[in-house]
MARFIMAR-240198 format. One record per residue (C-alpha): z, x, y; residue in three letters. Coordinates in nm, 4 decimals. Layout:
PT        w        u        v type
PT        Z        X        Y  ala
...
//
This chain:
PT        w        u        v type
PT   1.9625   2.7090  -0.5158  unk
PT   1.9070   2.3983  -0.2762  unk
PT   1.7353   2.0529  -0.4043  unk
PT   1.4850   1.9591  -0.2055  unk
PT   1.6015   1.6040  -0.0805  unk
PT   1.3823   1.3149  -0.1956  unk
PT   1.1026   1.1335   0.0440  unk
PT   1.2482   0.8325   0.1947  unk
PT   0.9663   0.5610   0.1410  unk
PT   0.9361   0.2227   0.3359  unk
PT   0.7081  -0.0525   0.1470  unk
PT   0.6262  -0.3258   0.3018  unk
PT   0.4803  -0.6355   0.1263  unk
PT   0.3666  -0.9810   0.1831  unk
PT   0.4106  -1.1580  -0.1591  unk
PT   0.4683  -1.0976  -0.5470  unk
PT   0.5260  -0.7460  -0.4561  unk
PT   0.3905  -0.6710  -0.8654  unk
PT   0.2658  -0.3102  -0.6859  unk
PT   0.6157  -0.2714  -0.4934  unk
PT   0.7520  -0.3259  -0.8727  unk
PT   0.5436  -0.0141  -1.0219  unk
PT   0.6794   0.2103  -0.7570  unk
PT   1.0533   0.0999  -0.8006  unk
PT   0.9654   0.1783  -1.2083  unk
PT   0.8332   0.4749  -1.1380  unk
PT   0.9270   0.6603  -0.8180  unk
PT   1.1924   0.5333  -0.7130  unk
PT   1.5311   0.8136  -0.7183  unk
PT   1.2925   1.0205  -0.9108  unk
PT   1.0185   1.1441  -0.6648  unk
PT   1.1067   0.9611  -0.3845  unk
PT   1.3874   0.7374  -0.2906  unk
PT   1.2620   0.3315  -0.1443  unk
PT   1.5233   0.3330   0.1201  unk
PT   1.4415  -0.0566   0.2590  unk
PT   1.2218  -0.2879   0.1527  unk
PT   1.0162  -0.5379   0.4818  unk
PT   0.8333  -0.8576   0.4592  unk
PT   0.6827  -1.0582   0.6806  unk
PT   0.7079  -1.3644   0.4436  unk
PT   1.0704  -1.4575   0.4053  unk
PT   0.9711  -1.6188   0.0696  unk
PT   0.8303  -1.3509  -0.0802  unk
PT   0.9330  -1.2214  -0.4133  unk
PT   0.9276  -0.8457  -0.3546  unk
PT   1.2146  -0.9367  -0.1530  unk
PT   1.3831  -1.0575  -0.4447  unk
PT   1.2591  -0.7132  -0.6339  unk
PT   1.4009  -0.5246  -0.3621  unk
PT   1.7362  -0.6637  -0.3836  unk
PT   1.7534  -0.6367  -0.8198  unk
PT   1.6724  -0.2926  -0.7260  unk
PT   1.9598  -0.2274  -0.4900  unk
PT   1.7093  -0.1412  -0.1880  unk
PT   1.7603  -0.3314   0.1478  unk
PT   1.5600  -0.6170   0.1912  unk
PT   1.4602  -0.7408   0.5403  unk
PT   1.2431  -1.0570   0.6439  unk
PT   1.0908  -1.0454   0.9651  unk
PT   0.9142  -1.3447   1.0612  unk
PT   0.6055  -1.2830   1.2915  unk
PT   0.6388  -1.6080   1.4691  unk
PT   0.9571  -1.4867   1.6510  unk
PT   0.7412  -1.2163   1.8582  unk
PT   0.5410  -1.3033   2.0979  unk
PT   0.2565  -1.0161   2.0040  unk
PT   0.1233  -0.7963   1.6888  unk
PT   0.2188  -0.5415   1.9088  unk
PT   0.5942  -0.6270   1.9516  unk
PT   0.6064  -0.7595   1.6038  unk
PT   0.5025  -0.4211   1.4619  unk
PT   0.7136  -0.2381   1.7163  unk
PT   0.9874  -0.4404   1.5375  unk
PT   0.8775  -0.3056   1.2006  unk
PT   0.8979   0.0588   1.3359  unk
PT   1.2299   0.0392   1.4612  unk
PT   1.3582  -0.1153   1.1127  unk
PT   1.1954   0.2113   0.9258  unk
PT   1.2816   0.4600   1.1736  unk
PT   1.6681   0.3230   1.1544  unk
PT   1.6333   0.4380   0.7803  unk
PT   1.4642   0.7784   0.8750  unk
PT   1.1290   0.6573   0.6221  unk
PT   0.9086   0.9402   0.6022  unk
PT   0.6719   0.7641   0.3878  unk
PT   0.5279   0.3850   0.4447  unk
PT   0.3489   0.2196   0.1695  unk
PT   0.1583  -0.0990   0.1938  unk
PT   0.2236  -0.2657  -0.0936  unk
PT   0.0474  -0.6283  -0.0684  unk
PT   0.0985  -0.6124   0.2778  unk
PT  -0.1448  -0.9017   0.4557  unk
PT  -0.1371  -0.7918   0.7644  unk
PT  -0.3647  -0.5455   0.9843  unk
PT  -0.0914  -0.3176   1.1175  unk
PT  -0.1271  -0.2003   1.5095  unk
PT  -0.2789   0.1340   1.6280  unk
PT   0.0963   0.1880   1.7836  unk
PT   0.2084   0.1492   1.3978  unk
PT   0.0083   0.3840   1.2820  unk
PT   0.0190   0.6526   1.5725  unk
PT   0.4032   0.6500   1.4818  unk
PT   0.3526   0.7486   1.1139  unk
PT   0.0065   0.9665   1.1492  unk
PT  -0.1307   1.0743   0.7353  unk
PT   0.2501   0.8772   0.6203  unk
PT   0.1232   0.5092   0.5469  unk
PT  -0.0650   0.4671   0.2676  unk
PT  -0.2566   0.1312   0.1546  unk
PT  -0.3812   0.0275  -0.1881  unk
PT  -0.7004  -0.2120  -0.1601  unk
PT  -0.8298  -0.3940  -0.4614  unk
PT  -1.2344  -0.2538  -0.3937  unk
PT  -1.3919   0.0759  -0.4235  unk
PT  -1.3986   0.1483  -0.0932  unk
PT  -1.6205   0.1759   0.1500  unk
PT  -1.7665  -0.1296  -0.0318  unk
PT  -1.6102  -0.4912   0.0222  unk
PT  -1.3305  -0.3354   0.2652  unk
PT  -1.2605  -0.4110   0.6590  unk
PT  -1.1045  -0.7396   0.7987  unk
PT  -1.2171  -1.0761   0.5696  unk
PT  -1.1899  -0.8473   0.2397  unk
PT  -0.8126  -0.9209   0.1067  unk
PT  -0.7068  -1.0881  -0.1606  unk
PT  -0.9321  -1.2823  -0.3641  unk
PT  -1.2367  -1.2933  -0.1410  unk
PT  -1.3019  -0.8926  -0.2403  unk
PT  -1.3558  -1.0454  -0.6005  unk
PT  -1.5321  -1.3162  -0.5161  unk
PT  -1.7195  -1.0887  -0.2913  unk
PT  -1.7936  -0.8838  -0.5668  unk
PT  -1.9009  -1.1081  -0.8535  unk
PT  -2.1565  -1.2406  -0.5414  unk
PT  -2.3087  -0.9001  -0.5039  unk
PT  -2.3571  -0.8700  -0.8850  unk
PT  -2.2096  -0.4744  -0.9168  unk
PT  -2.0905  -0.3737  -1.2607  unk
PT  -1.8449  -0.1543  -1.1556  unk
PT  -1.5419  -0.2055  -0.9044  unk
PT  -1.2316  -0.0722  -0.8584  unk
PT  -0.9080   0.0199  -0.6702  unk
PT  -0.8796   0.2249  -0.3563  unk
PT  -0.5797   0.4857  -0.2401  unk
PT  -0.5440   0.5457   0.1664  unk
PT  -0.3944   0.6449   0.4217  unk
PT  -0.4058   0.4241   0.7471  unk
PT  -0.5787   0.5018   1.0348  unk
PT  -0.6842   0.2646   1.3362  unk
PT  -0.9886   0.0701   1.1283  unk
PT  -0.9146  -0.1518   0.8847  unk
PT  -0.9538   0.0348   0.5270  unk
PT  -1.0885   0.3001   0.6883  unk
PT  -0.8751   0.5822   0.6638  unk
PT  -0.8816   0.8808   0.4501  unk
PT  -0.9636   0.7810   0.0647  unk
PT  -0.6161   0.9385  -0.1297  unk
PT  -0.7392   0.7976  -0.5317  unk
PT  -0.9638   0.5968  -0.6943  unk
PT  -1.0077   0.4555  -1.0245  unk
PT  -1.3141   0.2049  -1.1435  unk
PT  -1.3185  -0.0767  -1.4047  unk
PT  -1.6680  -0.2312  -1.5201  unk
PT  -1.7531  -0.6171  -1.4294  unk
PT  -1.8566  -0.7787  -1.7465  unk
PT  -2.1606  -1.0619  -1.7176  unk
PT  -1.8755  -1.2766  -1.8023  unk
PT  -1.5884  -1.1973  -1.5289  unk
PT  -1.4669  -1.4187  -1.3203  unk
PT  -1.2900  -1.3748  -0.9573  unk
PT  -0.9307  -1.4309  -1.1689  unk
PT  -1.0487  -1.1685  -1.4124  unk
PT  -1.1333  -0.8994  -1.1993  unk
PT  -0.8325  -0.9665  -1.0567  unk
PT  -0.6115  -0.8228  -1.3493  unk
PT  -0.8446  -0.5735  -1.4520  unk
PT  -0.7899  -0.4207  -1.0730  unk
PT  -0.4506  -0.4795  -1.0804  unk
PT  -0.3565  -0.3103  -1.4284  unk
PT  -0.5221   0.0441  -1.2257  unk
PT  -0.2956  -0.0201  -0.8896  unk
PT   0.0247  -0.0518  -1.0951  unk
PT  -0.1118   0.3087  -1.2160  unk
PT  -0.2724   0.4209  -0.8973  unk
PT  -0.0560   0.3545  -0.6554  unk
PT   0.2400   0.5594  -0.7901  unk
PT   0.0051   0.8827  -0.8609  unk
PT  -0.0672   0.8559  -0.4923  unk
PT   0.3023   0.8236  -0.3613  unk
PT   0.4256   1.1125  -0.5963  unk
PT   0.1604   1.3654  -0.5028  unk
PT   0.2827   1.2488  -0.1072  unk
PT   0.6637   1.3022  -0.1880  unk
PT   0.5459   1.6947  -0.3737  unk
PT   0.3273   1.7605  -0.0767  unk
PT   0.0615   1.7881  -0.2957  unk
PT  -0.1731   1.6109  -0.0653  unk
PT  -0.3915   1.7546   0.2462  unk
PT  -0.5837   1.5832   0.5176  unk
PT  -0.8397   1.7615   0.7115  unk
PT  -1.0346   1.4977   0.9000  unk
PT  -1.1764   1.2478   0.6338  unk
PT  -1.1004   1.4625   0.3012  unk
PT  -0.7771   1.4258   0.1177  unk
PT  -0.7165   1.7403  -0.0806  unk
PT  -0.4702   1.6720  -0.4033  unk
PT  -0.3161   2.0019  -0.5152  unk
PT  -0.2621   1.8243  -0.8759  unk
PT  -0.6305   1.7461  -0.9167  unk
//
């Protein structure tokens, strides 16, 4: 009997690449195989993570293209050279092109630190979403698992898990409560994509495991 050939995953990240580092642990040459590794920070560590691993690690500075558009086009034609079936954002701070995403339709997947559709869309990143949400005074927040469409955060919702704001969080707090669920979310999401466990039919995700 055949074995079904592994996913080839492209993860593209923009710093400490901690998220990057829970899918090498736990997907990587066991549900999928991370075939190259893209930053557009030349400095950042998951470049360094990528390279411990053994996975290709590129740098491709934004500055040298003279558009979004022909930077991203860039980006394509580094993951289609490794035949990526699978592109995850992994602390990736940039909004990717709708030519980026028309050439990997339902195959990039984002994680964003919010329970989306709440404190999502361009200005949430980072540590504004906290901020954002210690402002609003919620008690619960969360982490989000999509797939990429044209909007910013606004494709299809994949997973999400919640943690509670205490009275006494803080921005920095939140912070590692969030990112404790990604380093669990994130690779639940990728595995279910490399079984094809997951449907799309317009906005609802269907998980075959759930």
């Amino acid at each position: 009997m055949s074995v079904k050939a592994l996913k080839k995953i492209g993860v593209l990240v923009s710093g400490g690449g901690t998220n990057f580092q829970s899918l090498i642990d736990t997907i990587h040459h066991k549900y999928g195989e991370i075939v190259v590794v893209i930053s557009n920070n030349r400095h950042a560590f998951g470049l360094e993570r990528g390279e411990a691993a053994g996975i290709p690690a590129v740098a491709v500075n934004p500055k040298g293209y003279p558009s979004n558009e022909a930077f991203d086009q860039k980006i394509v034609e580094i993951l289609r050279g490794y035949d990526v079936d699978l592109v995850v954002l992994a602390g990736y701070m940039k909004i990717i092109t709708p030519a980026f995403v028309e050439a990997y339709p339902n195959a990039i997947i984002n994680i964003h630190p919010a329970l989306i559709p709440s404190f999502c869309g361009a200005g949430f990143y980072g540590m504004r979403v906290h901020q954002a949400v210690i402002d609003y005074g919620v008690k619960v927040t969360g982490a989000t698992v999509h797939f990429v469409n044209k909007v910013a955060d606004g494709g299809p919702v994949i997973m999400q898990e919640t943690v509670i704001v205490a009275e006494d969080d803080t921005p920095e707090s939140i912070q590692q409560k969030v990112l404790k669920i990604e380093h669990e979310l994130l690779p639940k999401a990728v595995k279910a994509f490399c079984l094809d466990q997951l449907s799309v039919t317009g906005r609802i995700v269907k998980n075959k495991t759930v």
